[in-house]
N, C-alpha and C positions, 0 to 999 in steps of 0.2 A: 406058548401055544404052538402046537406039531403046525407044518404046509397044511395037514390033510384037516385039521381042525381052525383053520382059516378061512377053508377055503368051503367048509360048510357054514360057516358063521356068515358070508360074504352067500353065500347061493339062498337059504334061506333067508338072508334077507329082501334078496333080488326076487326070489318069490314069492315073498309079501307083497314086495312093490309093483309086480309083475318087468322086471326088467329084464332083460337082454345079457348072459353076459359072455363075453370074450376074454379068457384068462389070457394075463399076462405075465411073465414072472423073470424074476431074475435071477434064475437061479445062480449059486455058489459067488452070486457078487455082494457086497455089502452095501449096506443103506447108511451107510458113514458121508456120500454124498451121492450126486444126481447125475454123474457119471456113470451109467449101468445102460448098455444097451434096452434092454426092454422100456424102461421108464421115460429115455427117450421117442423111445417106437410112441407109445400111448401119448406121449404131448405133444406129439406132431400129428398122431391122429386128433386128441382134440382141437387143435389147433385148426386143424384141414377141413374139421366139422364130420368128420368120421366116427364119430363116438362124442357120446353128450356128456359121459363124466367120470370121472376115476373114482372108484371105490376101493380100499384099504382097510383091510381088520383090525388094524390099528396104527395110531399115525406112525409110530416106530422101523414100521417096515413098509414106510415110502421113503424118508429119510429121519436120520438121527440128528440132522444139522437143523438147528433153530434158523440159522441164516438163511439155506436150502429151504425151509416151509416157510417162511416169509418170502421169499421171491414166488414158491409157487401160489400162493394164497394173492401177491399181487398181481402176479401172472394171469391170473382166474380171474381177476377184477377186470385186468385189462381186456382180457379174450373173451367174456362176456360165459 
């Protein structure tokens, strides 16, 4: 799936929901793990309470690490 066919998957849905969004991207880095400037930027904003939630077109491209999506799915737990 093209940047530009994510990134309408991800807008129309935010227009169904009516939400808000602020892209974020990382570009030319990989999602092999959570080291990526960007992805940091975004979970320090939710963290700060700057944004209510991270949305991805699909999980693959926040990360490809199973270990990585379990700390952020506990992460989310913890940070409410």
């Amino acid at each position: 799936m093209s940047i530009e066919a994510q990134r309408e998957a991800i807008q129309a849905e935010a227009g169904r929901r009516g939400w808000t969004v602020e892209w974020i991207e990382d570009g030319g880095f990989s999602a092999k793990n959570l080291r990526r400037p960007a992805i940091q930027r975004a979970l320090t904003q939710l963290k700060k309470g700057e944004a209510n939630m991270l949305v991805v077109s699909k999980l693959d491209r926040l990360s490809r690490s199973l270990f990585d999506f379990c700390g952020l799915v506990e992460r989310s737990r913890r940070e409410g």
